[in-house]
LONU-953417 format. One line per field, with one value per residue (C-alpha): x negated, y, z negated. Coordinates in pm, 1 decimal. Layout:
<rs>
px	[X:...] .
py	[Y:...] .
pz	[Z:...] .
</rs>
This chain:
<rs>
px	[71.2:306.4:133.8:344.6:322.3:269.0:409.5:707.3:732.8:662.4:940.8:1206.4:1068.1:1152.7:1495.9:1598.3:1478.5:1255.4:901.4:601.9:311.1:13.9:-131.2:165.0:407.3:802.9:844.2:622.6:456.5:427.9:713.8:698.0:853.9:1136.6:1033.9:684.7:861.2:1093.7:1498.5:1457.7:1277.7:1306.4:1069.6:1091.1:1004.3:1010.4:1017.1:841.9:523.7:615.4:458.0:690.7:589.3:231.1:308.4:673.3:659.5:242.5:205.1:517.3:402.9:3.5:196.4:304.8:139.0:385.0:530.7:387.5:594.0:586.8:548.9:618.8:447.2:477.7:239.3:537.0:523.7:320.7:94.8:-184.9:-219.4:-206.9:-433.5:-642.0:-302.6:-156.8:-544.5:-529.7:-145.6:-335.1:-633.4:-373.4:-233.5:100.7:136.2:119.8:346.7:395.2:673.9:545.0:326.2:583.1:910.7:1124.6:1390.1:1293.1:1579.3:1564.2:1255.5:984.9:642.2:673.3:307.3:199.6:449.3:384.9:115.2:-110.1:-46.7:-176.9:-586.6:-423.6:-304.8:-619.3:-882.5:-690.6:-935.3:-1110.4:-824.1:-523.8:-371.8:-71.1:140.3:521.7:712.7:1013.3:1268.5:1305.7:1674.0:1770.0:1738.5:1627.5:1629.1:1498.5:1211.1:1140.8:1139.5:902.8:637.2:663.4:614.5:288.5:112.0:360.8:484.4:866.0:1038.8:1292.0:1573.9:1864.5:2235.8:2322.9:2293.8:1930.8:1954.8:1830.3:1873.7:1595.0:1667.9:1818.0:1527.4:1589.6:1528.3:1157.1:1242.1:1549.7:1571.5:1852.4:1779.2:2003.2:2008.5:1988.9:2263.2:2278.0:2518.4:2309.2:2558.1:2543.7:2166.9:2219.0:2476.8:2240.9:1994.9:2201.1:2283.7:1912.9:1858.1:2026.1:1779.0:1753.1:1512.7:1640.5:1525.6:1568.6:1503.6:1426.5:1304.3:1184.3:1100.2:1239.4:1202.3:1210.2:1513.6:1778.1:1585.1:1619.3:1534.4:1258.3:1511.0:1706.8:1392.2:1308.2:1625.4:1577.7:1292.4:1395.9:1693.6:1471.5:1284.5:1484.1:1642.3:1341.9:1267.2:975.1:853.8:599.9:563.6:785.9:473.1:338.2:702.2:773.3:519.9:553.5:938.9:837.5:535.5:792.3:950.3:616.8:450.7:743.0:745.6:392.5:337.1:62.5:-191.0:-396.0:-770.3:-992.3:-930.7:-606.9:-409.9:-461.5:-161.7:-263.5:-23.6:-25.2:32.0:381.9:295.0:-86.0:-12.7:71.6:-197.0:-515.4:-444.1:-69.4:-91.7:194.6:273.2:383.3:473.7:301.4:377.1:61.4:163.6:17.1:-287.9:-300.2:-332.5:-603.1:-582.8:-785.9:-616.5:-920.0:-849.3:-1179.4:-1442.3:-1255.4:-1099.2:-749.5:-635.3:-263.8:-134.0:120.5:431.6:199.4:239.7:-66.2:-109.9:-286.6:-390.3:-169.0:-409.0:-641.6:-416.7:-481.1:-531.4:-685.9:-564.5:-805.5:-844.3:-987.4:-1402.2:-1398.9:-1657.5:-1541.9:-1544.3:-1910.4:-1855.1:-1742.9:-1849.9:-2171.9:-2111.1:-2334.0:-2671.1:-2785.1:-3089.5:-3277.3:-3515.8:-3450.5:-3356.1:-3294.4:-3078.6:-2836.0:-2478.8:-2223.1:-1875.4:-1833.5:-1629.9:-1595.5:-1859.6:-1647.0:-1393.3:-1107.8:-1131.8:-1191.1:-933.9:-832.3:-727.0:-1058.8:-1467.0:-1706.0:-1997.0:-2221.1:-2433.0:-2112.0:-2173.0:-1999.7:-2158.2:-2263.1:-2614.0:-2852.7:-2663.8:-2300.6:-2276.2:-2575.8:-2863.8:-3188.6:-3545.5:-3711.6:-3686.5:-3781.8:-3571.9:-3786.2:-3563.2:-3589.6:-3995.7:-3862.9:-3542.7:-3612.5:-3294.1:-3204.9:-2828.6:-2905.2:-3148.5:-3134.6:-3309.9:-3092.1:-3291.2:-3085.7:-3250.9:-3136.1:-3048.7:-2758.4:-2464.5:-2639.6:-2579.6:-2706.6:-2771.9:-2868.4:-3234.7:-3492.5:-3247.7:-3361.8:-3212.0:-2986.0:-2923.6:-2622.2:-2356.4:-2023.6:-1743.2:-1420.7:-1127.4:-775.8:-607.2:-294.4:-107.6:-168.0:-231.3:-592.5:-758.4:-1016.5:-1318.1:-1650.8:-1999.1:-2267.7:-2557.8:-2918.3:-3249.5:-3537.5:-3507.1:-3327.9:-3131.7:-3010.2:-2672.8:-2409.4:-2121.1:-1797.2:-1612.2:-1333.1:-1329.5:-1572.4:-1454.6:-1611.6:-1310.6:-1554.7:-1793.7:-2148.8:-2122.8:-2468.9:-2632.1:-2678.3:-3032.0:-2991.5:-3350.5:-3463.4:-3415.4:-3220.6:-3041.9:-2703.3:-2424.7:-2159.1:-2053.3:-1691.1:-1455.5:-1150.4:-1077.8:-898.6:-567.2:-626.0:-348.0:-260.3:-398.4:-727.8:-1030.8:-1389.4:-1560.2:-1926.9:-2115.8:-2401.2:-2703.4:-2746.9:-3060.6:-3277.5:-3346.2:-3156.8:-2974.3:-2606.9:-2442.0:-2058.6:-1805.9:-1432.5:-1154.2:-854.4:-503.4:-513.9:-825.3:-1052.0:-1340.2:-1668.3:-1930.5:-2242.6:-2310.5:-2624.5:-2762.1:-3031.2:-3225.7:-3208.5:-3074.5:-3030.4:-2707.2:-2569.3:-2384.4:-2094.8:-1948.2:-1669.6:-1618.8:-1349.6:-1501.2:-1487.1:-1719.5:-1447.2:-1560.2:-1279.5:-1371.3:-1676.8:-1776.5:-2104.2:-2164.9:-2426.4:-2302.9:-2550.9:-2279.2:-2191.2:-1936.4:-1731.6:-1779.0:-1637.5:-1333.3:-1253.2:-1291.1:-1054.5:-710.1:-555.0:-650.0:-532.2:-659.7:-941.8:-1298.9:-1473.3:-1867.7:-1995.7:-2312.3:-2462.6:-2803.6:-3006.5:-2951.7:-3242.0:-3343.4:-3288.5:-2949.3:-2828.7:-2474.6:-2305.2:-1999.0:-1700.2:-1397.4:-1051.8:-830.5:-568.0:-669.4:-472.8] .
py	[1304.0:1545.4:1894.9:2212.2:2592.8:2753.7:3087.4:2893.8:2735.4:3156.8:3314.1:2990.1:3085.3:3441.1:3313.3:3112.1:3384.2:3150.1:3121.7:2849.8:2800.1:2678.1:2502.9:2281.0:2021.8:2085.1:1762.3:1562.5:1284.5:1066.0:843.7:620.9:294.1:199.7:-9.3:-140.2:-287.8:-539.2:-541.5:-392.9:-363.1:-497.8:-438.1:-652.3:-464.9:-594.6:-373.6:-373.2:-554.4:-871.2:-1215.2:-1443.9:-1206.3:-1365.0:-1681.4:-1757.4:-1515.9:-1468.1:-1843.8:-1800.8:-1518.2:-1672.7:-1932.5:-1634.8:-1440.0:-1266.1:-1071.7:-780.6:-658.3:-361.8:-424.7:-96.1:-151.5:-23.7:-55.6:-138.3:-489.0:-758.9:-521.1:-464.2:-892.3:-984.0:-720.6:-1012.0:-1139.6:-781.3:-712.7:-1033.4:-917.7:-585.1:-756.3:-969.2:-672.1:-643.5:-306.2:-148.6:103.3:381.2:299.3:498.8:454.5:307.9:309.4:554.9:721.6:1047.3:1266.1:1260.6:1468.2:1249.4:1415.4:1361.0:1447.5:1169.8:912.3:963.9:1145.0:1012.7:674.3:658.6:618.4:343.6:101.5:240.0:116.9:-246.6:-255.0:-31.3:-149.4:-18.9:311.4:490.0:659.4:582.2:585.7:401.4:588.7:373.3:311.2:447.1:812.3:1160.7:1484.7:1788.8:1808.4:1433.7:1513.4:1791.6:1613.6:1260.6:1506.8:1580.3:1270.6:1062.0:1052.1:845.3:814.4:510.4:505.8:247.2:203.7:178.7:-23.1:44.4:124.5:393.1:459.9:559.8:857.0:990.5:1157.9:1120.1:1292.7:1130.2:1231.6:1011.6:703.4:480.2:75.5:-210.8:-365.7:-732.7:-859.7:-1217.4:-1158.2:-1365.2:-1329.6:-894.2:-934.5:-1146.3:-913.8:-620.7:-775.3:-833.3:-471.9:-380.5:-622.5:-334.2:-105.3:-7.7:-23.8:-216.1:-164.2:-437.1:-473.6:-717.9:-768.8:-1140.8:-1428.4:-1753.7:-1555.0:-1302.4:-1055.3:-971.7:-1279.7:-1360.2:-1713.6:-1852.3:-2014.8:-1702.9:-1493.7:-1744.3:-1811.1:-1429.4:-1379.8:-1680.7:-1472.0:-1166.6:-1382.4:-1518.6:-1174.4:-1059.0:-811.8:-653.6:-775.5:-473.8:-317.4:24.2:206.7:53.7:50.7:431.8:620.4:463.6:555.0:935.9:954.2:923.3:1236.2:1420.3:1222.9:1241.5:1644.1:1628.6:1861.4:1847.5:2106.7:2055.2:1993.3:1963.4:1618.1:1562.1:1652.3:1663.6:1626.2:1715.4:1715.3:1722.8:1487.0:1537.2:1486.2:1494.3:1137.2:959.5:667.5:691.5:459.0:471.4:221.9:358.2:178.1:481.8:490.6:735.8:931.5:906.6:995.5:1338.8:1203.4:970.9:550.4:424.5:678.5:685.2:694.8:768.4:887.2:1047.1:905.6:548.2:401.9:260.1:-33.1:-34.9:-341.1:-602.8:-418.1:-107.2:40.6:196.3:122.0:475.9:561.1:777.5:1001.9:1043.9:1365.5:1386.6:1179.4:1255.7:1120.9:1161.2:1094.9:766.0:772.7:1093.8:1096.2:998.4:1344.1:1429.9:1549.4:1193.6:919.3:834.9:650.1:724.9:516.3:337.9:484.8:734.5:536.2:319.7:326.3:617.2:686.7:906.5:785.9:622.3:523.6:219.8:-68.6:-431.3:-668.3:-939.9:-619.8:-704.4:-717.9:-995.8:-1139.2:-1207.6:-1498.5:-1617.1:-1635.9:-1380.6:-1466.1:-1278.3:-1171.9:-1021.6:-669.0:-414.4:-206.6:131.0:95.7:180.6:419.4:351.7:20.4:-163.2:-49.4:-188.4:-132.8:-119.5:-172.1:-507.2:-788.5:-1093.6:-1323.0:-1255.8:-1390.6:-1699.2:-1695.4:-1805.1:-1577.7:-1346.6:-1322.8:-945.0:-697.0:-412.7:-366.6:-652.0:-955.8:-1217.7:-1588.2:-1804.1:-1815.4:-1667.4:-1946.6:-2095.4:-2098.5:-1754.5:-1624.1:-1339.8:-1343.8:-1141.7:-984.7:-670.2:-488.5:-177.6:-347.4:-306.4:-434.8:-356.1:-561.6:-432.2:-631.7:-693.7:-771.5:-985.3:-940.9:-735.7:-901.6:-1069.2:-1362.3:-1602.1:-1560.5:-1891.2:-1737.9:-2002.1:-1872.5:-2042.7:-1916.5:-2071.0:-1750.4:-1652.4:-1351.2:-1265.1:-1067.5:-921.4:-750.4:-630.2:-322.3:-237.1:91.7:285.2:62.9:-209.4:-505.0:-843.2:-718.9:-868.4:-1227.4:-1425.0:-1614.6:-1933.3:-2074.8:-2395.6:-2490.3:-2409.9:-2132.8:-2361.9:-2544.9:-2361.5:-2378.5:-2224.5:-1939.6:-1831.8:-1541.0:-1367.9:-996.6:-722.1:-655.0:-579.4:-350.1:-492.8:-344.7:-235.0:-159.2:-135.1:-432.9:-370.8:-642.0:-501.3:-672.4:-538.2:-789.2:-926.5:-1215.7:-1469.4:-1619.3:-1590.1:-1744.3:-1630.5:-1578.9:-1719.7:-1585.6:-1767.1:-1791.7:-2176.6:-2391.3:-2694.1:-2622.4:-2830.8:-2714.4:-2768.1:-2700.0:-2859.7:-2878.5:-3091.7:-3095.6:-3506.2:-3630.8:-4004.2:-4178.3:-4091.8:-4290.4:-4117.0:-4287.2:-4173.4:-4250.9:-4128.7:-4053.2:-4444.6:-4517.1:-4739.7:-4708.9:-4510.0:-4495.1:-4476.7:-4351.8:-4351.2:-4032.3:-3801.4:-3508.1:-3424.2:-3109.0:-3206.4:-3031.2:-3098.2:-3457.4:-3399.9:-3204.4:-3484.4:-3757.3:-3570.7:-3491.8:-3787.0:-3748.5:-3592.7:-3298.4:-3335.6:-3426.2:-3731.2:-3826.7:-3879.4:-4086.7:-3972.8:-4022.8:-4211.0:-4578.0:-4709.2:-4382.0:-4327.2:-4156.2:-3851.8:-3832.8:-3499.6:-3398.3:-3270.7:-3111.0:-3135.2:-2773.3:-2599.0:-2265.0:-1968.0] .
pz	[2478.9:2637.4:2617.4:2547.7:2633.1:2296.7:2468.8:2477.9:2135.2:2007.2:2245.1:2084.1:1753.6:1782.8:1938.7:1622.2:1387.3:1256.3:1193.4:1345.1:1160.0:1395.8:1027.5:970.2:1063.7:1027.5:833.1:633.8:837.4:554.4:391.4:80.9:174.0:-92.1:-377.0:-213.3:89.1:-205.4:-169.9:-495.6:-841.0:-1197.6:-1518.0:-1845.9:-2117.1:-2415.1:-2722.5:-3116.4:-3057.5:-3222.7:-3252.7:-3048.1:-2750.6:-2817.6:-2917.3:-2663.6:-2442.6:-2339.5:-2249.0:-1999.8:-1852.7:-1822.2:-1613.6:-1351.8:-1072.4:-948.9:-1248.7:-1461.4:-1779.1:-2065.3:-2443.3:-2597.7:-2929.1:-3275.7:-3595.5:-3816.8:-3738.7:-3592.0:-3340.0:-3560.8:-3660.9:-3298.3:-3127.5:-2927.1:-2807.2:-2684.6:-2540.3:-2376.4:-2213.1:-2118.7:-1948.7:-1746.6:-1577.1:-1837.6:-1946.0:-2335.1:-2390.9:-2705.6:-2936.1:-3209.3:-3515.4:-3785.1:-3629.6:-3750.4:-3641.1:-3491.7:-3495.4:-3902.2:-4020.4:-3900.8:-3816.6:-3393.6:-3328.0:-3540.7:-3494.8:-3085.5:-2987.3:-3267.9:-3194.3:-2853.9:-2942.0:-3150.0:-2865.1:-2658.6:-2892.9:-2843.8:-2534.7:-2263.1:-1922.0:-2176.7:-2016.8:-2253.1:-1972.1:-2116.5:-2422.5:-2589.2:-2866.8:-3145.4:-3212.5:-2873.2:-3067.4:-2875.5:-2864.7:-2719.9:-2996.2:-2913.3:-2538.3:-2555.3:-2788.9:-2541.3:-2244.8:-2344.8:-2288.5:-2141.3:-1764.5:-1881.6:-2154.6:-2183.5:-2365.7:-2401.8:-2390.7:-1998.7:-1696.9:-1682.7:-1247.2:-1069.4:-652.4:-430.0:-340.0:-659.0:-917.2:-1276.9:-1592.5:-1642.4:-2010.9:-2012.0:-1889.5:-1921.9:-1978.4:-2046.0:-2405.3:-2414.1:-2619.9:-2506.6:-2192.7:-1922.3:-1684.9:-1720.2:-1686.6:-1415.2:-1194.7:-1261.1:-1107.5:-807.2:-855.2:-801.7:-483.1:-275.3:-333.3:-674.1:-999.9:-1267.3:-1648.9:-1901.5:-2252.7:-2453.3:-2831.9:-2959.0:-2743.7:-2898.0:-3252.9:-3447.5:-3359.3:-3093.4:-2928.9:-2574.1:-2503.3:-2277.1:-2110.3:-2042.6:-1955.4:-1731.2:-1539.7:-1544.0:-1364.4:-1140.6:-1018.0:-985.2:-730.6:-546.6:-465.1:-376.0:-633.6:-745.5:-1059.1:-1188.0:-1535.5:-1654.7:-1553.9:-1220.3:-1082.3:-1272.9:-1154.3:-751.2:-765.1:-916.3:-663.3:-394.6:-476.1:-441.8:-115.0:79.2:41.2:138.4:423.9:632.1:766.6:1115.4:1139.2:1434.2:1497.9:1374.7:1039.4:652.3:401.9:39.5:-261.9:-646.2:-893.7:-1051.1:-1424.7:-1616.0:-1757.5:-1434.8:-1414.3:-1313.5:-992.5:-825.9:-502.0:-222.2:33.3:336.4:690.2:811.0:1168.7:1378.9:1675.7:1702.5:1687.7:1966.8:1967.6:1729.7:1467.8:1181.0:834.4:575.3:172.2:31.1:312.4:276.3:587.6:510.5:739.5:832.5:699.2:936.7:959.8:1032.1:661.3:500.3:136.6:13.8:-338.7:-415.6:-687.0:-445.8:-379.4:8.7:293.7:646.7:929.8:1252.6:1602.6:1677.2:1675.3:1419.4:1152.8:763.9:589.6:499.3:162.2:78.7:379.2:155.1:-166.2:-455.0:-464.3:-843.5:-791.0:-617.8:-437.4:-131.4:222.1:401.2:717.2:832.5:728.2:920.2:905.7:652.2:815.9:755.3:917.6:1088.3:1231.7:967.6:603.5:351.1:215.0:-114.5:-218.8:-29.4:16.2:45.2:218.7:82.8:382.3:544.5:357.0:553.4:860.2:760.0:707.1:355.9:121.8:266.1:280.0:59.2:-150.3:-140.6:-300.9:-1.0:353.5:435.0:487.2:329.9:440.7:841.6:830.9:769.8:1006.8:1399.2:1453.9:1187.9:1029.7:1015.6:1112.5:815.8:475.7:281.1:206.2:360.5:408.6:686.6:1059.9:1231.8:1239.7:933.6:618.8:528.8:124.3:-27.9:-232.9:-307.6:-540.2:-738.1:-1098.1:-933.1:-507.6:-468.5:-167.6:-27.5:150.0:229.8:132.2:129.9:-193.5:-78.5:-439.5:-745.0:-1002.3:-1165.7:-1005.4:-1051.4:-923.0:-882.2:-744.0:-646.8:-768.7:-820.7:-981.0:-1142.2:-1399.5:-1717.0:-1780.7:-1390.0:-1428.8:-1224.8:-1194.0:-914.0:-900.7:-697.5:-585.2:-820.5:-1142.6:-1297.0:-1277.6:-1435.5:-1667.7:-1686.8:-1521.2:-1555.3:-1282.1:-1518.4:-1412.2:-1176.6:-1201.6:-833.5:-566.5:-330.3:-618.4:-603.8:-961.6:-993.6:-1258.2:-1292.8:-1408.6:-1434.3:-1230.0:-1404.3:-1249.1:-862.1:-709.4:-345.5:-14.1:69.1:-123.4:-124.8:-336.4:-476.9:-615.1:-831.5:-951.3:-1348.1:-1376.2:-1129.2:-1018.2:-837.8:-511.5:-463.5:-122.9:-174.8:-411.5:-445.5:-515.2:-597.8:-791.8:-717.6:-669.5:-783.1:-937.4:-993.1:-1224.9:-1001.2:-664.7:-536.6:-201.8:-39.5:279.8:342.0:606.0:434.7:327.2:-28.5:-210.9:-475.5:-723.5:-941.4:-1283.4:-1557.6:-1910.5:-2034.8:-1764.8:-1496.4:-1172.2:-975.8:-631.0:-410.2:-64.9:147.2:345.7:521.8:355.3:66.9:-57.0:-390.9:-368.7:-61.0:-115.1:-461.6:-345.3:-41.8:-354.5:-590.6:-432.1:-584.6:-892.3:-1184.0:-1360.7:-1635.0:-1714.2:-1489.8:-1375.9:-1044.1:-960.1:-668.0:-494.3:-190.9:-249.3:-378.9:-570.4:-817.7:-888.1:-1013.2:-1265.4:-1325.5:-1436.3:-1270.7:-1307.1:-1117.5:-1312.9:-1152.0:-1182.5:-1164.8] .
</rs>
C-alpha cells in the first residue's frame, strides 16, 4: 500500500478549511448490497388469520423452499382454533404478524393499547421461535394515535391502498407503508412484480386461500410466486425483507474508527423492535487493510462468500476488520464452556478444520470439529482422547474422544452429559432443513441437541438405542429456520451416552431407517421386497453398508414402505425395513 506524508494530508486539510480525523474514514467502508444480491424483492402477506391459510394455503407453501410469507393475525376469527397450524407456519420460517386483538377499526374509539400492544404475548405464547416485530391496520385505517401506540413495539407498520413498491435508495415512513390490495386483477399483481425486478420491494396482500373472503386462488398465488421466480425476486417475509431494507439506511452510514491492526465500524440499531437476528449481505472496502484481511463480528470469523460479499449479522452492532494473522478480540474469541471443568489452554482463533466451511445442504463428519483447541472449539470432561489407544494413526491429537484411524472412518464416542463441539458452516439458503444423525448405543436415554450461533434450532433429538456400539441407526429432524451465510454450529450432548459418526443435512434426500455396519469381508446377498412380499430385485455384493447398498437398489423405485433381506448366504439372514421419501 502506497504510504502518505501525514504533514501533507494536515497542510491540504488546513487548505480546504476542512478537518481530518486520524480515528476515521471519510466514507463508510461498508455497503449493504440491494435486496440480498436478488433483482428485487416481494413479500406475501396474507391478512386475518383465517383457516384456508391452514388448510389451502400451508400445504402449498410446505411444498416450497425458497419462499417465506407474513400472516398478520387477528383473534376475531379463526387464529385462536388453528394455533398448531399458525405455530407450525412459524416453525417453518413464515412470519406472524400483529393485526390486533378483535379487529376493529381503530380510528373510532377503540382502546389502541389493548387492541395492539396487548395482543402481542398473544401470538407469542403460539410458540417459543414466534417474534412480533410488524403490524397491519385493520381496514387500511391510521392515524397519528395509531402510529404512536404501533411504534412502540413494532419496527413497520403496513397499510393498504397503493402499489405496494418501494426503491432502494428511497427510506419510507416505517409507520406507513403502502401495499397492494388483491382484488382479483392477476395481471396488476403480475406487472408489479415486474415493477419490483428492477430493484424494488414489492408488498402484496392477500386475505383467503381458496376460501373464506377476498380469496385469492392457489392457482393465482401460485402462478404468483412462479413469476416472482422467474424474475429473480426475493421471496422473504414483511419482516425478514423490512428490517434488511431499513438496516441499509443505518449500515451504510456506518463510519468506521482505526485500531491497531486495522479498523472497527460500530452502529446502532434503528428501532428497539427490529429482530433479534437481521442477516446483511455488504461489500465491504478492505483495502486499507492489506490482502487477506480478516472480517470478524464479536470474536467470530466471517468468510467472504463467492462474489467476495460478507454476509454479517447485522445486530451484532459492530464488526472488526483486521490485518491478516491478528488475534479474534479477547473479550469475545472464547465461547462460553457448559461447565466449569475440563480442558484448559490458552485460546486461539476458531477456524474450520478442512480450511473452508461445511456446507449446508450436506454431511458433517463429526470428527471435523473446528481448530481452536478446548474451550473455543470443543468441550470435553477430561483430557484424554480414548479413542487414539486404539488408533495405529490417530484422526486427531486433542482431548475429543474420537475412535478410528486417520483416512478411516472416524466417530465420535466416549460421549459425556455437557461435551460439547463446534463446526463452522455455510448455510446455502435460509430457510429449515432436514437433518438424519447416525447414532448407535447399547444405552437408553442418550440425547442431543444443535444450535446455531448461541440458539438452540432442534430441540432434544434422542440417540434411539441400536443395540451395540458399532451398530449405527439413524434418528432424524427438522432445523428451525437457518438465515443464509456463515455460522457457528454446536452440537451438544444433554445426556450421555452414545456414538454419533455424522449428521445430514438436506432439503432433498432418501432416507433409510437403519444404518448398520459390519466388519465381514464375505459376500452378502440383498433382496428387495415390496410390502406383499414379491421379490423386486436382488444383488450380491462385498459391501456390508446397509445403507449404500440400499440407496444404489432404490433409484428406480417409487416412494413408500418396502423390506430388504440381507445376510451371508448360508446364514442366516437378516430383514429390515426401508424407506424410499422425498424429503424436503
Amino acid at each position: 500500500m502506497k504510504k502518505f506524508n501525514s504533514s501533507f494530508l494536515c497542510n491540504m486539510a488546513i487548505i480546504c478549511g476542512c478537518i481530518l480525523s486520524v480515528n476515521s474514514f471519510a466514507a463508510t467502508p461498508v455497503t449493504t448490497v440491494a435486496w440480498n444480491g436478488y433483482s428485487g424483492a416481494v413479500s406475501f402477506t396474507f391478512d386475518d388469520g383465517l383457516g384456508s391459510q391452514i388448510t389451502n394455503l400451508k400445504p402449498l407453501l410446505d411444498k416450497m423452499s425458497d419462499i417465506h410469507v407474513t400472516l398478520f393475525v387477528t383473534g376475531a376469527y379463526a387464529f385462536n382454533q388453528n394455533k398448531t397450524g399458525f405455530a407450525a407456519l412459524a416453525k417453518a420460517g413464515h412470519e406472524l404478524g400483529n393485526h390486533t386483538s378483535t379487529h376493529p377499526h381503530l380510528t373510532q374509539g377503540a382502546n389502541l393499547t389493548t387492541e395492539i400492544t396487548g395482543f402481542i404475548q398473544t401470538i407469542k405464547n403460539v410458540d417459543p421461535v414466534v417474534e412480533v416485530t410488524t403490524f397491519a391496520t385493520p381496514y387500511c385505517e391510521s392515524s397519528a394515535n395509531v402510529k404512536s401506540e404501533v411504534n412502540k413495539n413494532h419496527f413497520m407498520l403496513r397499510n393498504c391502498g397503493g402499489q405496494g413498491l418501494f426503491s432502494w435508495g428511497q427510506e419510507p415512513d416505517w409507520m406507513s407503508m403502502d401495499s397492494h390490495y388483491w382484488q382479483g386483477n392477476l395481471a396488476t399483481s403480475t406487472g408489479h412484480l415486474n415493477s419490483a425486478a428492477s430493484g424494488k420491494w414489492h408488498v402484496h396482500l392477500s386475505h383467503g386461500v381458496g376460501g373464506d373472503w377476498d380469496i385469492i386462488s392457489t392457482n393465482d398465488l401460485t402462478s404468483l410466486i412462479q413469476t416472482a421466480r422467474d424474475k429473480k425476486l426475493w421471496m422473504g417475509s414483511y419482516s425478514e425483507v423490512g428490517a434488511y431494507y431499513r438496516a441499509h439506511f443505518t449500515m451504510d452510514k456506518a463510519q468506521s474508527t482505526t485500531t491497531s491492526d486495522g479498523f472497527k465500524v460500530t452502529w446502532t440499531s434503528p428501532h428497539s423492535a427490529m429482530p433479534k437476528s437481521v442477516p446483511l449481505r455488504v461489500k465491504i472496502d478492505v483495502s486499507s487493510v492489506g490482502s487477506g484481511a480478516v472480517v470478524e463480528q464479536k470474536g467470530k470469523v466471517i468468510s467472504p462468500e463467492s462474489d467476495g460479499s460478507y454476509i454479517i449479522e447485522f445486530m451484532a452492532l459492530e464488526l472488526n476488520v483486521k490485518k491478516s494473522g491478528s488475534q479474534p478480540s479477547s473479550s469475545t474469541s472464547v465461547p462460553e464452556s457448559s461447565s466449569s471443568t475440563g480442558i484448559t489452554s490458552s485460546a486461539s482463533a476458531q477456524s474450520p478444520f478442512s480450511g473452508s466451511p461445511i456446507a449446508i445442504p450436506g454431511t458433517l463428519e463429526m470428527e471435523n470439529y473446528d481448530l481452536g483447541g478446548a474451550d473455543v472449539a470443543y468441550f470435553d470432561s477430561d483430557d484424554v482422547n480414548e479413542g487414539a489407544a486404539s488408533a495405529t494413526t490417530p484422526y486427531r491429537n486433542d482431548g475429543v474422544d474420537v475412535g478410528g484411524n486417520a483416512g478411516e472412518n472416524a466417530v465420535v464416542g466416549w460421549t459425556a452429559t455437557g461435551e460439547w463441539l463446534e463446526y463452522t458452516v455455510q448455510v446455502a439458503a435460509s430457510g429449515t432443513y432436514k437433518f438424519v444423525a447416525h447414532v448407535a448405543t447399547e444405552q437408553d436415554g442418550g440425547t442431543f441437541h444443535i444450535e446455531i450461533d448461541g440458539t438452540d434450532v432442534t430441540g432434544p433429538v434422542t440417540a434411539t438405542n441400536s443395540g451395540g456400539w458399532d451398530t449405527y441407526t439413524t434418528v432424524e429432524g427438522t432445523t428451525q429456520n437457518l438465515a443464509m451465510g456463515s455460522h457457528i454450529l454446536r452440537f451438544v450432548v444433554d445426556q450421555a451416552s452414545f456414538n454419533i459418526d455424522k449428521i445430514i443435512f438436506s432439503t432433498s434426500s432418501t432416507k433409510i431407517m437403519q444404518d448398520l455396519k459390519y466388519a465381514s469381508s464375505n459376500v452378502y446377498m440383498y433382496e428387495i421386497f415390496d410390502l406383499q412380499g414379491k421379490l423386486l430385485m436382488q444383488q450380491r455384493s462385498m459391501n456390508q453398508n446397509v445403507t449404500d447398498v440400499w440407496k444404489g437398489l432404490n433409484k428406480n423405485l417409487s416412494n413408500g414402505a418396502y423390506f430388504i433381506r440381507y445376510g451371508e448366504k448360508g446364514k442366516n439372514l437378516k430383514t429390515q425395513k426401508v424407506y424410499k421419501t422425498s424429503l424436503r
